[in-house]
PyMOL CGO cylinders between C-alpha atoms (Angstrom):
from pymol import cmd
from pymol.cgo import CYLINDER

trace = [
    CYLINDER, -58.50, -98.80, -130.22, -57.29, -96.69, -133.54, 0.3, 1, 1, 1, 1, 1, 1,
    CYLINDER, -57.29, -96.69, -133.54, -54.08, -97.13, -134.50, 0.3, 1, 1, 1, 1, 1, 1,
    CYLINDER, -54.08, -97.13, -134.50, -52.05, -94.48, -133.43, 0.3, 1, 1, 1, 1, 1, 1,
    CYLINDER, -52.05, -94.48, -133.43, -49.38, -94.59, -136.17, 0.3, 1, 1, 1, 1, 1, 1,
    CYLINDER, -49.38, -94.59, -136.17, -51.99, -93.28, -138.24, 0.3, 1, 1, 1, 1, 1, 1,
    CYLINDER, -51.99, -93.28, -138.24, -52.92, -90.25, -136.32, 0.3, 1, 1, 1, 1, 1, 1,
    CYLINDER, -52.92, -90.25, -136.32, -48.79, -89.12, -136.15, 0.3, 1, 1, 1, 1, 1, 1,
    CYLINDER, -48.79, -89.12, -136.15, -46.92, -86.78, -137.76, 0.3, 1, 1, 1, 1, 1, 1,
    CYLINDER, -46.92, -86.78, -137.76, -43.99, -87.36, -140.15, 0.3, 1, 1, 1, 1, 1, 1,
    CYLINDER, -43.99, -87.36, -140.15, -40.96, -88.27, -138.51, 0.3, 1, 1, 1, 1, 1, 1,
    CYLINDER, -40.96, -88.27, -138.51, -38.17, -85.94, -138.42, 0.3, 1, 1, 1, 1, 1, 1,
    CYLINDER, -38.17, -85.94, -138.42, -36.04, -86.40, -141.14, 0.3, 1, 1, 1, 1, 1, 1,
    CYLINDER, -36.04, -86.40, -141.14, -32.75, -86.94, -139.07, 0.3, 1, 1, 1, 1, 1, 1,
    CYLINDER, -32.75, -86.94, -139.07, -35.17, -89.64, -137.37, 0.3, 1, 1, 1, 1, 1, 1,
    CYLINDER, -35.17, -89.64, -137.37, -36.30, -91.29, -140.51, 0.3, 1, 1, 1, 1, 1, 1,
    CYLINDER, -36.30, -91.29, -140.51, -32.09, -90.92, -142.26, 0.3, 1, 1, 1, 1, 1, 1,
    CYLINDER, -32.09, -90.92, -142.26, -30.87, -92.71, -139.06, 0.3, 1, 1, 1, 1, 1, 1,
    CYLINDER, -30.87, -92.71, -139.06, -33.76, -95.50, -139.33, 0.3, 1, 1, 1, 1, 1, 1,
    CYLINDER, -33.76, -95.50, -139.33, -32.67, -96.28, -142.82, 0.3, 1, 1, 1, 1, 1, 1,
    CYLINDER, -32.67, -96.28, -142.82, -28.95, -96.63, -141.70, 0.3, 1, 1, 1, 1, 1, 1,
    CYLINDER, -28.95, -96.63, -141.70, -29.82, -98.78, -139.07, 0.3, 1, 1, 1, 1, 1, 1,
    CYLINDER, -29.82, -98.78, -139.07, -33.54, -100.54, -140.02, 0.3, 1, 1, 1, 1, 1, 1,
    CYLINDER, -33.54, -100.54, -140.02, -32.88, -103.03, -137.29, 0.3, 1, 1, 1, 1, 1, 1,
    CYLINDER, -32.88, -103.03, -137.29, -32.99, -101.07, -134.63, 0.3, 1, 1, 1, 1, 1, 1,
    CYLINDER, -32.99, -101.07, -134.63, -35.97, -98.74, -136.24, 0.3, 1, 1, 1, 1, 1, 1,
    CYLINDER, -35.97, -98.74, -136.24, -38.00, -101.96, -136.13, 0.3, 1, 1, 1, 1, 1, 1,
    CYLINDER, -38.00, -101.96, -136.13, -36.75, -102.96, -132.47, 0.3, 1, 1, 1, 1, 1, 1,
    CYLINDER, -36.75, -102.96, -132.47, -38.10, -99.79, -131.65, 0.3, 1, 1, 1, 1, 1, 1,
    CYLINDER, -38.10, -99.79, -131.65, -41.77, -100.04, -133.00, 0.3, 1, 1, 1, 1, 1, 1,
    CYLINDER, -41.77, -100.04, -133.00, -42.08, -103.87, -131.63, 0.3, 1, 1, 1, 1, 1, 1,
    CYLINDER, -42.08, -103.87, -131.63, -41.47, -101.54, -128.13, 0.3, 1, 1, 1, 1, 1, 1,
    CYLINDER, -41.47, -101.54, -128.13, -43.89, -99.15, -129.14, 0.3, 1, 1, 1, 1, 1, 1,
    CYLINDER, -43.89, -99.15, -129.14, -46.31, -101.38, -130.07, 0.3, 1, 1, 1, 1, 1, 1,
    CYLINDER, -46.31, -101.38, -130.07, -45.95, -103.47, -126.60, 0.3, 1, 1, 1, 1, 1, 1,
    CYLINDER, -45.95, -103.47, -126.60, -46.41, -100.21, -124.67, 0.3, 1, 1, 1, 1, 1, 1,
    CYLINDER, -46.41, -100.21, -124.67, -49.86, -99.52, -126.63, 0.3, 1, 1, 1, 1, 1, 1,
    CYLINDER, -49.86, -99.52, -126.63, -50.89, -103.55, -125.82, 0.3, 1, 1, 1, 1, 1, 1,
    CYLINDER, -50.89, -103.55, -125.82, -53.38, -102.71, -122.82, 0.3, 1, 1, 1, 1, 1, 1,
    CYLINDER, -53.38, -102.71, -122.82, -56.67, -101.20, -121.59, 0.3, 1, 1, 1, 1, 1, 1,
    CYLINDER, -56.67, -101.20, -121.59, -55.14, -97.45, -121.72, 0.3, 1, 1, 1, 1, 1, 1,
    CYLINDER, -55.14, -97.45, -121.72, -56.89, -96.00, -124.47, 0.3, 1, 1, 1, 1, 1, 1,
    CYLINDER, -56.89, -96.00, -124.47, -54.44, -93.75, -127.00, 0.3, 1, 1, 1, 1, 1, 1,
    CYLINDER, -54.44, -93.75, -127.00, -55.23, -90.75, -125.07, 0.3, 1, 1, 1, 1, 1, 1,
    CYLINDER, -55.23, -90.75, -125.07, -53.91, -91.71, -122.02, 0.3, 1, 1, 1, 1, 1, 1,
    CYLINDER, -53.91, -91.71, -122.02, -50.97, -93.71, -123.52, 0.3, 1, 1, 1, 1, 1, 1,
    CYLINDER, -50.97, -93.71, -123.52, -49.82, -89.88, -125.15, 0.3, 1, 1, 1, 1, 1, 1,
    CYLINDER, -49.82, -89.88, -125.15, -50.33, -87.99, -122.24, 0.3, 1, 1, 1, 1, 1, 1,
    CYLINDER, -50.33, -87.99, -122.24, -48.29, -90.82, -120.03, 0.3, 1, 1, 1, 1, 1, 1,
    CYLINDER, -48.29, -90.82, -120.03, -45.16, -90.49, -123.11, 0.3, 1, 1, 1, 1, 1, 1,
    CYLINDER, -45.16, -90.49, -123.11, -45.57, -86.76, -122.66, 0.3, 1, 1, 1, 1, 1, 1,
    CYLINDER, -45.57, -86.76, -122.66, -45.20, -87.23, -118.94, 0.3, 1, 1, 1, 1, 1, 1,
    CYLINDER, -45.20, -87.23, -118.94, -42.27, -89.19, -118.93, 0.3, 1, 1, 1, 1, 1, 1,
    CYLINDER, -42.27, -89.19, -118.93, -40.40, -86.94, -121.88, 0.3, 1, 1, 1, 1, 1, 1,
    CYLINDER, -40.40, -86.94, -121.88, -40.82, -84.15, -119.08, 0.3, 1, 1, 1, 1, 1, 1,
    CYLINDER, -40.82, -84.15, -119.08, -39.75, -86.10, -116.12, 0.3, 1, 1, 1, 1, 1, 1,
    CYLINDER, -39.75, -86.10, -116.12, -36.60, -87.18, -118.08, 0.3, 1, 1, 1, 1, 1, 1,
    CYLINDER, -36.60, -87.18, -118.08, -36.16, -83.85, -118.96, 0.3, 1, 1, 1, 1, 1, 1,
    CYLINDER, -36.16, -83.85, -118.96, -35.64, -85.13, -122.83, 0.3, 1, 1, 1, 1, 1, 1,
    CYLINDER, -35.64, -85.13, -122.83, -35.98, -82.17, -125.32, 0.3, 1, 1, 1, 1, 1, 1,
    CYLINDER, -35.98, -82.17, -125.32, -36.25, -84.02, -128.46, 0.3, 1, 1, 1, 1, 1, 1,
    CYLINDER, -36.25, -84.02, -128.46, -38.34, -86.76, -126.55, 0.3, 1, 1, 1, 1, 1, 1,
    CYLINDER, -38.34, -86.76, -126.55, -40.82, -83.49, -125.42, 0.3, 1, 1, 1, 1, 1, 1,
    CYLINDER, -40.82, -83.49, -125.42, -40.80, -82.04, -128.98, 0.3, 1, 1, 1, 1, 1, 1,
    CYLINDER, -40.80, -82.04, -128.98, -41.70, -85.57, -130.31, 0.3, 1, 1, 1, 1, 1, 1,
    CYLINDER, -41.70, -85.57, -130.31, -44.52, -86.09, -128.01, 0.3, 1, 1, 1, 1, 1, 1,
    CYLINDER, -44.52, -86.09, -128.01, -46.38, -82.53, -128.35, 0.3, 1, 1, 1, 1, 1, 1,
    CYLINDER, -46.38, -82.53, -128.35, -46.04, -83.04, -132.26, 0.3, 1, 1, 1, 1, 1, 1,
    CYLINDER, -46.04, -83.04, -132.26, -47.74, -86.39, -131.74, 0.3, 1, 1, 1, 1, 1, 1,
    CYLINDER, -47.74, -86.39, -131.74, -50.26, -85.28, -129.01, 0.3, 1, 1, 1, 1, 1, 1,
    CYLINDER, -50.26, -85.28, -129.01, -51.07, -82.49, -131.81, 0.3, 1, 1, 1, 1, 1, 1,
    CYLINDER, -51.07, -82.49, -131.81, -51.96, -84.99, -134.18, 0.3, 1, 1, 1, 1, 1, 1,
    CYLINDER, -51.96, -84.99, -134.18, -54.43, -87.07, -132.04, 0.3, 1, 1, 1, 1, 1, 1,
    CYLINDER, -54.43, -87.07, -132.04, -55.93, -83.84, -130.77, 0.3, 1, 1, 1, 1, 1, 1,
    CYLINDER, -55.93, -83.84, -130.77, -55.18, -83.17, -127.70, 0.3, 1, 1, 1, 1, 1, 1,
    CYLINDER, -55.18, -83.17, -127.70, -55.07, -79.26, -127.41, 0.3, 1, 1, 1, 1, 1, 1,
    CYLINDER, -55.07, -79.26, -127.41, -52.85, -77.15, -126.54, 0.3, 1, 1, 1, 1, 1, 1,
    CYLINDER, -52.85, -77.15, -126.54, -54.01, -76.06, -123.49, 0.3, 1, 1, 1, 1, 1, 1,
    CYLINDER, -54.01, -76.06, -123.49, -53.96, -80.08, -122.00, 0.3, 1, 1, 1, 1, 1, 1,
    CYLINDER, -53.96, -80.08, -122.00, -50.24, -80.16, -122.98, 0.3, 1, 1, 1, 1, 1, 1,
    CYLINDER, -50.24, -80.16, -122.98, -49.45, -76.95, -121.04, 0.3, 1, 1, 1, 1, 1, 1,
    CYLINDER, -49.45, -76.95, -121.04, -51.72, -78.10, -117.97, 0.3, 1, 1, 1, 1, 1, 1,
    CYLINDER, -51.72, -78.10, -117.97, -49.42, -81.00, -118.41, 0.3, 1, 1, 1, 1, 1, 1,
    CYLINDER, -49.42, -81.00, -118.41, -46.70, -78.71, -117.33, 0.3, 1, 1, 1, 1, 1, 1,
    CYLINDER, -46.70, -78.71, -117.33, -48.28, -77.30, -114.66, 0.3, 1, 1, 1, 1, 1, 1,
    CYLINDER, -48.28, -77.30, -114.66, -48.68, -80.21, -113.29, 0.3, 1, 1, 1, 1, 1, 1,
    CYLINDER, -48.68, -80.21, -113.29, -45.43, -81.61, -113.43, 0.3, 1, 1, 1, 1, 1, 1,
    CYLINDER, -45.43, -81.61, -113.43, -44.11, -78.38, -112.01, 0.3, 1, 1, 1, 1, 1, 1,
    CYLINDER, -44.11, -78.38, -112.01, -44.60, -79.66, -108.17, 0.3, 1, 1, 1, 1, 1, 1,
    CYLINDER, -44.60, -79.66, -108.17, -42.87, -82.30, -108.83, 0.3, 1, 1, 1, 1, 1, 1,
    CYLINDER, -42.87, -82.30, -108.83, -39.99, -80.97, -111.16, 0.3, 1, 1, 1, 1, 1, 1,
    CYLINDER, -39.99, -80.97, -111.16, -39.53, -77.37, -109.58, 0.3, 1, 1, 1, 1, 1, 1,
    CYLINDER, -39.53, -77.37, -109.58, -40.10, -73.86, -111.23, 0.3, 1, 1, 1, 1, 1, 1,
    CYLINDER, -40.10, -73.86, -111.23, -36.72, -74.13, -112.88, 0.3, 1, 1, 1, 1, 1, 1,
    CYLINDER, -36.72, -74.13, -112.88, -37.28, -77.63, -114.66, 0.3, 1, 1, 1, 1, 1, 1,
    CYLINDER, -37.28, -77.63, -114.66, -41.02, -76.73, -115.65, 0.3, 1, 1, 1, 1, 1, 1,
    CYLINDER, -41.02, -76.73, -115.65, -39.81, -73.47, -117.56, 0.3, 1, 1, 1, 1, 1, 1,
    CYLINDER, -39.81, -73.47, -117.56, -37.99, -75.51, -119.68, 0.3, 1, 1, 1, 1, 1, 1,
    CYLINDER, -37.99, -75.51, -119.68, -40.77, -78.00, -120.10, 0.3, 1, 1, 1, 1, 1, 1,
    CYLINDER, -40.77, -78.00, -120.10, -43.01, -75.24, -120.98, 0.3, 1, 1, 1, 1, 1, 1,
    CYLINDER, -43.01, -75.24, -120.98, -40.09, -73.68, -123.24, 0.3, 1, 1, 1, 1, 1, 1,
    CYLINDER, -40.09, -73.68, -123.24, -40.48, -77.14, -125.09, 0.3, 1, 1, 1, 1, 1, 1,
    CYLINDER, -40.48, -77.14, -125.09, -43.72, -77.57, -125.71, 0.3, 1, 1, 1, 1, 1, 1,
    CYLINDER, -43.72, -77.57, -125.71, -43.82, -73.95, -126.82, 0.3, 1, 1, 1, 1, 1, 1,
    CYLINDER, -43.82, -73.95, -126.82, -41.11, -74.62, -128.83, 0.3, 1, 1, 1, 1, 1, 1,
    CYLINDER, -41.11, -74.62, -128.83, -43.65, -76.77, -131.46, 0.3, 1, 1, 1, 1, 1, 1,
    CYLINDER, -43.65, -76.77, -131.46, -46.76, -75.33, -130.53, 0.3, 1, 1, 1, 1, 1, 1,
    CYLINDER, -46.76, -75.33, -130.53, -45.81, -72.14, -131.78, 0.3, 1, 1, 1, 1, 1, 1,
    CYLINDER, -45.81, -72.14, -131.78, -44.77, -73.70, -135.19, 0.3, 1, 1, 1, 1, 1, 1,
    CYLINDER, -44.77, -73.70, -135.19, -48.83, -74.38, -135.91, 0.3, 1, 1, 1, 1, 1, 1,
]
cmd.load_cgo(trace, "trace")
């Protein structure tokens, strides 16, 4: 499996300022990243399943993070919106606006 790191966008840059106040917890976090990627999923998968959860935690940043990073491996844009649409059952109309609001949100930047 590729390493994903190299496949992903720059950081924001209010990520990256708080990661150099606090580089403990910046490399906490990528020892939990790089547990979560341990496995038979291959990156693909492992994306899609952070872009699921973003939208079932209903976690705007977390959504904006993971369509940037989805991006970046190539997954299109039309698998992140399906993405949506499938979540929409489960989240409502309401919730899945939002989610779709999101994703638009940094697909619309490319």
């Amino acid at each position: 499996m590729s390493d994903p790191k190299d496949q992903q966008p720059p950081a924001p840059k209010i990520h990256q300022e708080f990661i150099a106040r606090y580089p403990e917890l910046g490399k906490a976090w990528e020892l939990m990243a790089e547990a979560g990627r341990d496995g038979p999923l291959d990156d693909r998968t492992v994306r899609l399943i952070k872009l699921a959860v973003a939208m079932g935690a209903m976690r705007e940043g977390a959504v904006h993070a993971s369509v940037r990073k989805a991006r970046a491996q190539g997954i299109s844009a039309a698998e992140i919106e399906q993405a949506v649409a499938v979540a929409a059952s489960t989240m409502g109309l309401p919730s899945a606006v939002a989610l779709y609001s999101w994703c638009r949100d940094v697909l619309n930047k490319e």
